[in-house]
N, C-alpha and C positions, 0 to 999 in steps of 0.2 A: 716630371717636366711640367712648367708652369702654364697656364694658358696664355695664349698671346692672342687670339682673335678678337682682342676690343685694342688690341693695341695697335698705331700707326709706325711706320719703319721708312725710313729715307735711305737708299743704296746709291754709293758716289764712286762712280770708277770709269776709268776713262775706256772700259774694253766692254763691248755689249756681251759676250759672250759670259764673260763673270759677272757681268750683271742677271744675265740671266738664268747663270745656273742659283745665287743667291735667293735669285725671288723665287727659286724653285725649291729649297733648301727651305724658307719662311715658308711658304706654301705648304710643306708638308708638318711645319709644324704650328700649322691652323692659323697662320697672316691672314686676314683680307686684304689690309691697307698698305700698299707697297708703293711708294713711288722709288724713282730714280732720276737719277743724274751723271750727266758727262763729265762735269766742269766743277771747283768748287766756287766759280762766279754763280753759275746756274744752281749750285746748293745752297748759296747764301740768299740768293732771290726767293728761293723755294720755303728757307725757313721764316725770312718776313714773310711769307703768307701765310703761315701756317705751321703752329709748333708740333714735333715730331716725338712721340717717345722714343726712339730708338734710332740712331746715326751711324751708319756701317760706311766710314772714309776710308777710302782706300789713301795712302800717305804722296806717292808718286803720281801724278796724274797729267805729266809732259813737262817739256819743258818749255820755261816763257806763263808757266800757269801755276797758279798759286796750289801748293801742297796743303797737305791735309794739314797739317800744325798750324798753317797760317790757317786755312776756313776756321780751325776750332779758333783760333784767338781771335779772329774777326767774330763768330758768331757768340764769343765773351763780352769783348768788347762792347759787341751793340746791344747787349742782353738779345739775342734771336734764338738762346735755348735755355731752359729751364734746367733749375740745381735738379729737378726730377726725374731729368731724360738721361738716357744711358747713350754715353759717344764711344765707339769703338773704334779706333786706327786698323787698319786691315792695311798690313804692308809685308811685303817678302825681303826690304831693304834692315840692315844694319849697320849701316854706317854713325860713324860720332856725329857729324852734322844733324840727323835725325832722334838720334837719342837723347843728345843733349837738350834741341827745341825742345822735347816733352819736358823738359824740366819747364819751362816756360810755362804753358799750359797744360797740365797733367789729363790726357785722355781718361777714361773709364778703364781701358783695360786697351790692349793691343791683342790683335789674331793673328796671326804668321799664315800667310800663304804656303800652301794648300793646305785646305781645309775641308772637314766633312758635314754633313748634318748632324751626327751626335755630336762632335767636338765644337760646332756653332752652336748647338744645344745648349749642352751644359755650362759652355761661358755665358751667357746667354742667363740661365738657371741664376749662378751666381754671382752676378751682377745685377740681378734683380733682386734677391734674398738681402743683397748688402744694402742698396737703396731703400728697400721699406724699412728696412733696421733703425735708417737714416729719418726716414722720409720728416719727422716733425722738424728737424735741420732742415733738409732742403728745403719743405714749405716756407721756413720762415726765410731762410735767404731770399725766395724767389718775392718774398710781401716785402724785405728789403726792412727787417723789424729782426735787431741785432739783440735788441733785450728777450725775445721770443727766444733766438738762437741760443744765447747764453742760459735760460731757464731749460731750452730740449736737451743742451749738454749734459747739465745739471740732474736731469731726469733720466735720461738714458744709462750713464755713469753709474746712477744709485743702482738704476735696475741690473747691472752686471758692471766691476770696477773693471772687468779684463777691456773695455772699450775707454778708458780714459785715456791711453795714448793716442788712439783715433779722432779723441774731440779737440786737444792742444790747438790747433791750427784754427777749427772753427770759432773757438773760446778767443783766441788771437787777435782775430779779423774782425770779432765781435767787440773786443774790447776799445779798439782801433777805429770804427765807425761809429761810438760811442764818443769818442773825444774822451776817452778816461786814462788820459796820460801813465801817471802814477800810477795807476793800476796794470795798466798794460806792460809797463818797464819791466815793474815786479816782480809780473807773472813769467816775460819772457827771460829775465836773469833766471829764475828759478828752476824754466826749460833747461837754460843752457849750463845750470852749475850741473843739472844730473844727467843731462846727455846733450853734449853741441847737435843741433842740428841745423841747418844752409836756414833753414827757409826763417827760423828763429832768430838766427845772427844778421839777415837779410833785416826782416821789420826792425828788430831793436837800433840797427845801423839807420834807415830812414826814420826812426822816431827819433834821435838823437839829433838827426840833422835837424829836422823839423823845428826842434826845440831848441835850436842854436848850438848844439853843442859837438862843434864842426872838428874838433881836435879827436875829441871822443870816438867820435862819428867814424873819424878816418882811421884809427889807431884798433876798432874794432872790427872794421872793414880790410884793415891790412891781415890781424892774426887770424878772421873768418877763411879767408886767401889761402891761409899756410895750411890748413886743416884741409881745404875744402878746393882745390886751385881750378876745379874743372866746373864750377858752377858761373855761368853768367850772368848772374843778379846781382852776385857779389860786388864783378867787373863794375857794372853800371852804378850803383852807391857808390863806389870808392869815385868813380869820372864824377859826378856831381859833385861831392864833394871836395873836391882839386878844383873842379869851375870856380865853385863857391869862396872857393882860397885864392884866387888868379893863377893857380899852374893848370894853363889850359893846353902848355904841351904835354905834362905827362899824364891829365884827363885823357887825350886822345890817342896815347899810348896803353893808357889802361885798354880801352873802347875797344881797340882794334885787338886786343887779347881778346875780350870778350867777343869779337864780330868772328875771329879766327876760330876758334871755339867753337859756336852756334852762329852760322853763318847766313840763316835761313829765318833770322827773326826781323821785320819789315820794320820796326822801329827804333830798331838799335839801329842798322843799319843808317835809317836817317837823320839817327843821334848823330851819325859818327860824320856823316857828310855836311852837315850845320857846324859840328866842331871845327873839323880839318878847312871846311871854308873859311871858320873864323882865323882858324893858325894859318891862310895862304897858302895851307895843301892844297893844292888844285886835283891834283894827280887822287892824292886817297879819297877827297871830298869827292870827285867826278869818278871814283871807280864805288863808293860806295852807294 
């Protein structure tokens, strides 16, 4: 077991009693620094003041109040948590609406309700193991210096090839905040002729658009669909790019597949209520 007494930890759950069997579960495995929270308004308040290694959200936390998938994309968003801290979803729920968000912003790992002290341990263990593995990555995402990223890939890779699948995405994101078009296309044709994956078909579809190549864009974003029909990123490229063509009815036909889907992401959602306004849906625009 790894030490954790220099570490700080934020617990988010709307019930005092699992909060306090949790700080009681860290406690034994040598926490000082515990705080918590009721709310994920009060957890995003908490992380502008103060960055946390370790994030235990609970996913449900009432209704009328923002869920753990939104706090993690809000505390993305505003950069409030570091590539170095470890975010854990703690939920008892499996429903598709929930599962799918992660796709959105992928947690660190999820815990299933009820749980014990050695089984919050050892995930705990490794998730920490996987992060220092990481960590010249995360450092450099968090300095926001993609050529660092792309030189840690680089390094890590040599030192063992079984991690090159791992790095595709960071190598990706890197090439993409670079402005190195051609490079980046390349690279991600290259992903997808040896294994389609969403998140690959996703960026190559917004680099196409980017670069004007709106036919392309859509025609990519359609066969991503056929492979892939349950991903909502997809949904969202294919809606921009219909806007971008003037069918901004079947954009908002796309949209509402993708809202139906992942129902629980705050800015699709108000994608979708800007479109339908604009098409005189009153009814889906005002229910979204």
């Amino acid at each position: 077991m790894l030490a954790y007494h220099q570490k700080n930890f934020l617990i988010v759950d709307d019930f005092s009693d699992f909060r306090s069997s949790v700080r009681s579960m860290l406690r034994e495995l040598g926490v000082k620094d515990i705080d918590t929270a009721d709310t994920g308004e009060q957890a995003l308040r908490m992380c502008a003041q103060k960055r946390y290694d370790f994030i235990l959200q609970d996913y449900h936390l009432g209704d009328g109040k923002k869920n753990g998938q939104q706090v993690l994309e809000d505390l993305m968003v505003d950069k409030l948590i570091s590539h170095e801290s470890v975010f854990v979803m703690v939920t008892a729920e499996t429903s598709q609406a929930m599962v799918l968000s992660a796709l959105e912003h992928e947690p660190d790992a999820y815990l299933t309700k009820p749980f014990n002290r050695s089984g919050l341990a050892q995930r705990l263990d490794r998730l920490v193991q996987r992060k220092n593995l990481l960590k010249p990555i995360m450092q450099a995402l968090d300095r926001g210096k993609p050529t660092e990223v792309l030189a840690a890939c680089a390094a890590l890779c040599k030192q063992d090839p079984r991690f090159t699948p791992l790095c595709l995405k960071y190598r990706a994101d890197a090439l993409r905040d670079l402005n190195q078009h051609e490079a980046l296309e390349k690279f991600l044709n290259a992903i997808l002729a040896d294994r389609p994956l969403p998140w690959a078909y996703a960026m190559l579809g917004r680099l196409l658009f980017k670069r004007g190549q709106v036919k392309h864009a859509q025609g990519l974003y359609e066969t991503a669909l056929k492979a892939f029909p349950m991903m909502p990123a997809l949904y969202d490229g294919l809606a921009d790019v219909l806007v971008a063509q003037g069918d901004a009815k079947r954009a908002q036909s796309v949209l509402e597949e993708a809202v139906r889907l992942s129902p629980l992401a705050v800015r699709r959602q108000s994608q979708l209520g800007k479109l339908a306004l604009a098409n005189e849906d009153f009814e889906t625009s005002s229910r979204a």
